[in-house]
C-alpha positions in Angstrom: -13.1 -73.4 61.6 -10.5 -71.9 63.9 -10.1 -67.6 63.9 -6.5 -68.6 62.4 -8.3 -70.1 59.3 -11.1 -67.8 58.8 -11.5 -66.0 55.5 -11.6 -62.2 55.6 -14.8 -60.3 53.8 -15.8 -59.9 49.7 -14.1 -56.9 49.2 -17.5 -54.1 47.4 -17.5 -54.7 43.8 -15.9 -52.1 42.1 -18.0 -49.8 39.5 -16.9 -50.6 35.9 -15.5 -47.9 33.4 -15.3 -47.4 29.7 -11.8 -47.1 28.5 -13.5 -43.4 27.1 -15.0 -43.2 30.5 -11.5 -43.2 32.2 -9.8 -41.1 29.7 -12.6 -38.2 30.6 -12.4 -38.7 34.2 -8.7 -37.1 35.2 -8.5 -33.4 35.7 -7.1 -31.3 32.8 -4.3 -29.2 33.7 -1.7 -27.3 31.8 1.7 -28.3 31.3 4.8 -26.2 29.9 8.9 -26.8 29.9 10.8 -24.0 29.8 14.8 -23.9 29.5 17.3 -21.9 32.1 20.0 -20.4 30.2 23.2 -18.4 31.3 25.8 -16.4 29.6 29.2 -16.8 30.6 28.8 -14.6 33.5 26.0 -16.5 34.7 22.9 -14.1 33.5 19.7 -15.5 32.7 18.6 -15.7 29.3 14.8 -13.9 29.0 12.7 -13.7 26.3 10.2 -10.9 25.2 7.1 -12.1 23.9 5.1 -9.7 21.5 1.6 -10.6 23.2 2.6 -9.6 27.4 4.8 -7.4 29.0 6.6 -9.5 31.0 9.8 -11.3 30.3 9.8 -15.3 30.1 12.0 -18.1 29.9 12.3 -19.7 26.5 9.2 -22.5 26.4 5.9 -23.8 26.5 4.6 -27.3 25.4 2.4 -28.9 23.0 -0.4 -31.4 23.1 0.8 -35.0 23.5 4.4 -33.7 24.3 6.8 -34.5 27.2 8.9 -32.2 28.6 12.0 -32.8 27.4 10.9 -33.1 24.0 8.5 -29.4 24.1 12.0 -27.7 25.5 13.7 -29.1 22.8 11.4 -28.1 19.9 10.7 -24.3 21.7 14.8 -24.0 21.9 14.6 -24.4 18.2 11.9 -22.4 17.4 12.0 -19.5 19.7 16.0 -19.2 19.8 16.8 -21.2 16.8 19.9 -23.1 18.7 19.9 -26.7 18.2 21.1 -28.1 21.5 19.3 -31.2 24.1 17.8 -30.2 27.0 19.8 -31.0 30.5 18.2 -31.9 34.3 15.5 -31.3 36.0 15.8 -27.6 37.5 12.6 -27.3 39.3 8.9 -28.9 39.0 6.1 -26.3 40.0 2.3 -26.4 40.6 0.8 -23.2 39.9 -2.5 -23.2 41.1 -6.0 -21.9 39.2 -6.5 -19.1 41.9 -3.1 -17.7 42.3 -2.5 -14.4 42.9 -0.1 -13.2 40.2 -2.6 -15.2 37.5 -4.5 -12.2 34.7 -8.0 -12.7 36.4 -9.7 -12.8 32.6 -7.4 -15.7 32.4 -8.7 -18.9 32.8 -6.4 -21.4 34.0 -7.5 -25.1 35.2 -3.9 -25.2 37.0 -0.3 -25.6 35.6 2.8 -28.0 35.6 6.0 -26.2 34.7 9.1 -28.5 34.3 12.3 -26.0 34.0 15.4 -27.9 32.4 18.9 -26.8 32.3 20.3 -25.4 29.0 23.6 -25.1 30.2 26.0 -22.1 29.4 25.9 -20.7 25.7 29.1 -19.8 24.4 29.9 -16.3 23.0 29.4 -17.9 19.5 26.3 -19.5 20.3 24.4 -16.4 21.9 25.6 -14.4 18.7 23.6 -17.1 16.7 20.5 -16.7 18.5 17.9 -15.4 16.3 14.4 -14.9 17.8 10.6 -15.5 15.3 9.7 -12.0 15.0 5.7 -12.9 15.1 6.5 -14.2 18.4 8.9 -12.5 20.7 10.5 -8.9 20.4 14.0 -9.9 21.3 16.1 -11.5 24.0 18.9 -10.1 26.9 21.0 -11.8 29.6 19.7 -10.6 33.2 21.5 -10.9 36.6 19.6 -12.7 39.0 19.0 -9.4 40.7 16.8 -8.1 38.0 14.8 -10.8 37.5 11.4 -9.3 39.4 11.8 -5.9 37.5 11.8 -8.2 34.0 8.7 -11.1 35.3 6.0 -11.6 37.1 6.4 -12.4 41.0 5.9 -16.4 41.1 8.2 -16.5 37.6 10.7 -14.8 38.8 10.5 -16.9 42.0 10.5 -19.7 39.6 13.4 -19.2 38.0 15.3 -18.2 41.2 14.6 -21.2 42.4 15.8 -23.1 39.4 18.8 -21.4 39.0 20.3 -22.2 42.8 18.9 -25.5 42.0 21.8 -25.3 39.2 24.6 -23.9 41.0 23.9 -26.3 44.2 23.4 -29.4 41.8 19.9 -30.0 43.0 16.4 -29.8 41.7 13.3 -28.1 43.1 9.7 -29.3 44.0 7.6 -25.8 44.2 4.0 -24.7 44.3 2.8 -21.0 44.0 6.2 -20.7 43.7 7.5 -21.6 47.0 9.3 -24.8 47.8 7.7 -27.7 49.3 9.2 -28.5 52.4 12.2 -26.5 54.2 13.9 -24.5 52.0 17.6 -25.0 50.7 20.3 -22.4 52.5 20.8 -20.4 48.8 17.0 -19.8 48.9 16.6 -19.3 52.5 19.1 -16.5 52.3 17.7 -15.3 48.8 21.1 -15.6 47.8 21.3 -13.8 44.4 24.5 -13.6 41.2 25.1 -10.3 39.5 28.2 -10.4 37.5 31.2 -8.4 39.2 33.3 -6.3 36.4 33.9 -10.0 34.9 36.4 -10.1 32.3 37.3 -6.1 32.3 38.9 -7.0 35.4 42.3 -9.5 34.2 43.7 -12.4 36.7 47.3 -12.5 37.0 48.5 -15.7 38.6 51.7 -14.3 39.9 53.4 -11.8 42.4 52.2 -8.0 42.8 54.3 -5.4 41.1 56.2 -3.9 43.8 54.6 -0.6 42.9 51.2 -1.9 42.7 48.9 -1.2 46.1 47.3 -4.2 47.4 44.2 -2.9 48.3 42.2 -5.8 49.0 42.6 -9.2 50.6 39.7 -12.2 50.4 40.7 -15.8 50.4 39.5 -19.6 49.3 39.3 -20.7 52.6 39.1 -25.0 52.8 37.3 -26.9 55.1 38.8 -30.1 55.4 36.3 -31.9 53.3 37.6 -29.6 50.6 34.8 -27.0 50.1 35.3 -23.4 50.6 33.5 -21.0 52.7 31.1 -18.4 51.3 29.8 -15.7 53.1 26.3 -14.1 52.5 25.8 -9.9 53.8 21.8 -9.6 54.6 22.2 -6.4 52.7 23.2 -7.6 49.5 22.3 -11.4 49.3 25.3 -11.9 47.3 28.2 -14.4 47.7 31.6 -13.8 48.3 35.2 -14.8 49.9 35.5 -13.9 53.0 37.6 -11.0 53.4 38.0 -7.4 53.0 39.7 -4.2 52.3 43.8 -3.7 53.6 43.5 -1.5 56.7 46.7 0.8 57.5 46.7 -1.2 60.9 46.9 -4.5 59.2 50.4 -5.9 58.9 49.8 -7.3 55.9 47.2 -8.4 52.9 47.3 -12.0 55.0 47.0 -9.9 58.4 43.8 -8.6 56.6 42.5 -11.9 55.6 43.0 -13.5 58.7 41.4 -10.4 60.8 38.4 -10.6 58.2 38.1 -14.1 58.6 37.2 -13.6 62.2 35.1 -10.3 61.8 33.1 -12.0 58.9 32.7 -15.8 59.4 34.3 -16.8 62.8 36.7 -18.4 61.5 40.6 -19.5 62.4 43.0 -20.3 59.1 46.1 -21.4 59.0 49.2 -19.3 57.2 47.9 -18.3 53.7 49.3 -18.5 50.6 48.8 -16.1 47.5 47.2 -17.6 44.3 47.4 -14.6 42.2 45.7 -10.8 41.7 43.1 -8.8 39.9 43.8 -6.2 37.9 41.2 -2.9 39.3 42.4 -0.1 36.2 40.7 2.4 38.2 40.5 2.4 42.3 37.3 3.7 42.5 36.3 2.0 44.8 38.8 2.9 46.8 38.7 6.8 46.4 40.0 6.4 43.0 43.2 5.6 43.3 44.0 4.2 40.1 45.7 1.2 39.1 46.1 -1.2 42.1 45.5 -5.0 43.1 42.7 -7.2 44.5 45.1 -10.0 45.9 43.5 -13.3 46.2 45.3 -16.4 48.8 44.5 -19.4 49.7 44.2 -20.9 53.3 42.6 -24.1 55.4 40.1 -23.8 58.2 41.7 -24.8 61.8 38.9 -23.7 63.6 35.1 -22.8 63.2 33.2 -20.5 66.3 30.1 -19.5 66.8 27.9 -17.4 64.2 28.6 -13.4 65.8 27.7 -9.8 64.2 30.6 -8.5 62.0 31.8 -5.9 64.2 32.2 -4.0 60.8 29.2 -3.7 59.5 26.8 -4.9 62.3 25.2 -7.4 60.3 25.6 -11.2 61.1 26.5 -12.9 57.6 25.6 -16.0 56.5 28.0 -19.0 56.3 27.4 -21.5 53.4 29.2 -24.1 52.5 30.1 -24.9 48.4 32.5 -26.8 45.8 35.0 -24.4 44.8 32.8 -24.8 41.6 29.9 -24.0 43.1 31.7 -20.7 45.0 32.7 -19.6 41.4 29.4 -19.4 39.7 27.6 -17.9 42.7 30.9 -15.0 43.0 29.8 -14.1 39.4 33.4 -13.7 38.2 32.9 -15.7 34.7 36.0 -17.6 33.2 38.0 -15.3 36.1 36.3 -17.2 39.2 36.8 -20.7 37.5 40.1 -20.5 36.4 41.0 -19.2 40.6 38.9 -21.8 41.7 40.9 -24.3 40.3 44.4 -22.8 41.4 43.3 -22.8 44.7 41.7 -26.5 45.0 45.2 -27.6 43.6 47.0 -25.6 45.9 44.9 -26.4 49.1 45.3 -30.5 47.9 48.9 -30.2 47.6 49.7 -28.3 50.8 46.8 -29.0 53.3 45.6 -32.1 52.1 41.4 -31.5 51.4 40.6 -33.7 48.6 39.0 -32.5 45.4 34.7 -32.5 47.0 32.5 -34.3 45.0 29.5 -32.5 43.6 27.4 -32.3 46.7 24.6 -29.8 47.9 25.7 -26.3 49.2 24.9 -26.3 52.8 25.4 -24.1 55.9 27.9 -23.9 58.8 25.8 -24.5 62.2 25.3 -21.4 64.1 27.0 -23.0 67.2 30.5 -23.6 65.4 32.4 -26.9 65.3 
């Protein structure tokens, strides 16, 4: 028989197993699904249980339960709110010898599956009623709060799941670090803490002529119709890029195009004003009283190379979002939304940029384009 035709070698025989032989044989490991909830100003919903001191998301799990049916039935129980579990958040593998684990604790290892609740409304969080065996209470927490509420690799956790949420992705964590490179919102430990929200009103129309406009940031569009965010080191939070009126500036759009510049290397074409908020009290300003935060419109011509903001002397981060995404990461509630939207109709009408699809939030390359 020719080498073509030769038959290849008995594979070993394989040992046998009992079917109870096979179900003994996997490792055991935890598993728990917990749900991500915000308020309308994007704060996290915690709970207090009765037997720790730190703060947790709403969950655990059950024997024989999947995820998706353990967050629903601990959504019910522990915040008695009848509502389906959304997407995938994050996955994370917590490991028996972690760190941040009660050393009289014995843990064979833990799955955590984090699913998105979604937004309560005002109606709904007044609903919430909590088992008083179980957990003390609940509260809504900025995102910058969360490691004075939680332990370290749960509050990393549920960072990590909530950019997941704002950049419409999911995360695949162990000891509470992502797997691979890390996304740009995590990267730059890019927090939300709510901004005056709805004390401070949006007025879609001119400045009173004897209102002071004392600040000028702008929805700045690429031409694939996302916005530019920029990120201070400093503060890790998002914002427009822009910046206080300086008596040398010509003009609030003077100011938006110098802060462009300064803050994000950027070139914009001729703004256009969407509207103003309402600051009752100037202060900070040097407590001026009443006066405007004017917010405009414009479209990227050109983008340069990442440089230090001459103001500060801090080079900021340059991220890339939906003008849905920008508003839940500014923190502005109904506020950022509702602006969001005037601008993307705006930009599409004057400039062009078509409405982005949901897409990741990404960052501008250092070297311009």
């Amino acid at each position: 028989m020719d080498a073509e035709h030769e038959t290849a070698p008995a594979l070993p025989k394989q040992p046998q197993m009992s079917a109870a032989e096979y179900a003994r044989s996997p490792i055991a490991v935890w598993m728990s699904a917990a749900a991500l909830f915000t308020d309308p100003l994007g704060r996290v919903l915690l709970v207090k249980p009765t037997y720790r001191e730190q703060w947790l998301l709403p969950g655990a799990a059950e024997s024989g339960e999947s995820p998706t049916q353990a967050c629903r039935r601990e959504i019910g129980e522990e915040l008695g709110l009848t509502r389906e579990p959304g997407r995938l958040l994050a996955v994370h593998w917590l490991p028996p010898d972690h760190p941040d684990i009660d050393p009289g604790m014995r843990l064979p290892g833990e799955v955590r599956y984090i699913l998105d609740g979604g937004t309560l409304t005002d109606g709904e969080i007044a609903a919430v009623s909590t088992p008083a065996g179980e957990l003390t209470g609940f509260e809504f927490v900025d995102s910058t709060q969360v490691e004075q509420r939680m332990i370290p690799v749960d509050a990393q956790i549920l960072l990590a799941a909530l950019r997941a949420r704002l950049s419409g992705t999911s995360a695949h964590l162990e000891s509470g670090w992502h797997v691979g490179e890390a996304p740009p919102l995590d990267w730059y430990d890019v927090r939300v803490r709510p901004r005056a929200g709805r004390t401070w009103p949006w007025h879609a129309e001119p400045v009173p002529a004897n209102l002071p406009v004392v600040q000028s940031w702008g929805w700045l569009f690429m031409p694939d119709g996302r916005v530019v965010l920029v990120i201070d080191p400093n503060n890790r939070l998002a914002a427009l890029p822009g910046g206080t009126v300086e008596p040398a500036d010509a003009s609030p759009e003077d100011t938006l195009r110098r802060e462009a510049v300064e803050e994000a290397q950027l070139t914009i074409g001729e703004p256009a004003r969407l509207g103003w908020v309402s600051d009752a009290t100037g202060d900070a300003y040097g407590g001026i009283g009443p006066c405007a935060r004017l917010r405009l419109a414009a479209p990227v011509t050109a983008v340069g190379p990442a440089a230090v903001d001459p103001a500060t002397g801090r080079m900021f981060a340059r991220l890339l979002a939906t003008p849905d995404q920008a508003a839940g990461l500014l923190g502005w509630g109904e506020t950022g939304y509702q602006q969001a939207e005037l601008a993307s109709r705006l930009a599409e009408d004057r400039w062009g940029p078509p409405r982005p699809v949901p897409t990741p939030i990404t960052e501008l390359p250092a070297t311009g384009l």
